[in-house]
Steps between C-alpha positions, in 0.01 A plus 500: 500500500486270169222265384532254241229390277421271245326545165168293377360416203523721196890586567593149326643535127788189348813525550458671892739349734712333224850729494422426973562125348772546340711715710420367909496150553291596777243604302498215222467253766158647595305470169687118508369436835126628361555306180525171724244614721227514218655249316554654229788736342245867574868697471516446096172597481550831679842543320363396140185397416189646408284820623208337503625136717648793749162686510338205608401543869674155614793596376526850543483476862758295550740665262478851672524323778804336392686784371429729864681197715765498217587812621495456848697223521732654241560796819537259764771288318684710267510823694412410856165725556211350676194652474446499838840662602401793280100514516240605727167332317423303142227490288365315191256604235239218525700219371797681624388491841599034465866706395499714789432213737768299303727764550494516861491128575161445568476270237708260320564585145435174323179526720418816369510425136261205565254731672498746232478256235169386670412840569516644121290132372243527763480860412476452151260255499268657751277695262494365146663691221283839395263470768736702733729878422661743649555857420773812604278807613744766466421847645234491828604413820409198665181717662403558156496168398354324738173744482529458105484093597177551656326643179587128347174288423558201759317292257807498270760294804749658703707734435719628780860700561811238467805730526552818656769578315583872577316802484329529150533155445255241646406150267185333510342148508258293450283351267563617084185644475470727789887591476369617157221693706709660750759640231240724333362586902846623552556677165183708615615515822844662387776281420762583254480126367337139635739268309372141425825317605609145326443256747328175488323509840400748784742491753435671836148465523200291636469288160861366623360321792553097378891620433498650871295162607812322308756684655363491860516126493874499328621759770356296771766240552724740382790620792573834519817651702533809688626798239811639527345837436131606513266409167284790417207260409258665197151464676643642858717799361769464781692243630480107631795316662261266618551157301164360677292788293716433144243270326216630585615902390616286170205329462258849522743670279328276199139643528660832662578839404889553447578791720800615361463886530383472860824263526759720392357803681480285820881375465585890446284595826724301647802659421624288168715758342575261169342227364711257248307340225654122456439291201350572147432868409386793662131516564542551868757776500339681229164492730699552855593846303149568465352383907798604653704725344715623763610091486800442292429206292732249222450201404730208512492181175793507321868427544615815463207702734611220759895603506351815477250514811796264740732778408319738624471304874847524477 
């Protein structure tokens, strides 16, 4: 059995998805349709602008976003492979999850691109600048953390677990002060490193509850349609076909833990033999290595990894 997943933010860097452009029609008329979508032309951002514009939350979320549907569309028209011919289950990494449900039909594209644009400004505009952090606490398990969490002064804000990465690998969230707080906790409590990561606002925690209030109310009148294969949803850790019970998982993954560990060991429990990485870089196939190693695991963004991958199907 094969899962597909889809990468979130951190994976983006210019120029990803440019040489899909220019080689599958398929694929070029995806970042065109998201261009006209957001009404504006996101595609020579992602192919050449600046770092910094791509790091921005509003656009980065769309662009990864952008580049994962390039390649699936550039499979279903150039080489005839539908995910759902040759897949058992997909997945996204937080943003990735909107790709996911893109990729299986439960939500329009141009639709998509809309609702992550909201997503990253509500996000980014939930907790002003250097009030909020986040940190990588490499080296305890997610046991260890969590009692290291506890030793955190309460008086400082919250701080709380965001991603469950893989074993060894857990980020916190929360407010800048008691992120600080809870890096030296887990220092004491063991940890090879707790990284201070560059982002501009705590995702995945509590202090993200107006962006979740935001996105409730967008996703409301949004339509969802049944999946053509089951969405491993981040805050359940196993699957929904259920298009009734979309918005709401999206809506809790904004203030919830990312349970991406738990994910891929819960697709492998259930048989997934391979899991195929598809857009920009190779985050989830380098951590799939680490949860589930008996999983064989590539990833999928460029012209030449796409020939490569349908050729294989062959």
């Amino acid at each position: 059995m094969r899962a597909f997943v889809f990468p979130g933010q951190g994976s983006q860097k210019i120029g990803m998805g440019r040489d899909l452009a220019e080689t599958f029609p398929a694929a070029r008329d995806v970042f065109n349709e998201i261009d006209d979508a957001l009404g504006e032309k996101l595609s020579t951002l992602i192919f050449e602008g600046s770092d910094d514009d791509l790091r921005l939350t509003e656009n980065t979320q769309p662009a990864l976003m952008a580049v994962s549907l390039a390649v699936v569309r550039a499979l279903e028209a150039e080489f005839g492979i539908r995910l759902a011919d040759h897949g058992s289950f997909v997945a996204g990494h937080s943003l990735g999850e909107y790709a996911a449900l893109a990729a299986v039909g439960a939500l329009p594209v141009a639709d998509t691109a809309c609702l992550l644009r909201l997503r990253g400004r509500a996000m980014q505009s939930a907790v002003p600048v250097g009030e909020g952090a986040m940190a990588a606490v490499l080296g305890l398990s997610m046991e260890q953390v969590e009692a290291a969490l506890k030793d955190v002064d309460a008086g400082l804000g919250a701080c709380e677990v965001a991603n469950d990465n893989a074993e060894g690998q857990v980020v916190i969230s929360g407010a800048a002060a008691a992120v600080a707080a809870a890096g030296e906790a887990m220092k004491a409590a063991g940890a090879k490193r707790a990284l201070p990561l560059p982002v501009s606002a705590p995702f995945h925690c509590s202090m993200m509850q107006p962006a979740a209030d935001a996105m409730a109310e967008a996703l409301a009148g949004q339509a969802f349609a049944v999946p053509a294969l089951p969405v491993v949803a981040n805050v359940l850790a196993e699957a929904n076909s259920d298009p009734a019970r979309v918005g709401e998982l999206l809506v809790a993954q904004v203030t919830g833990r990312v349970r991406w560990r738990e994910s891929v060991a819960w697709m492998a429990g259930q048989s997934v033999t391979e899991l195929v990485e598809l857009g920009a870089g190779a985050v989830l196939a380098g951590l799939t290595k680490r949860i589930a190693p008996e999983v064989a695991a590539q990833s999928v963004g460029t012209a030449e990894g796409l020939r490569s991958f349908a050729e294989g199907l062959a």
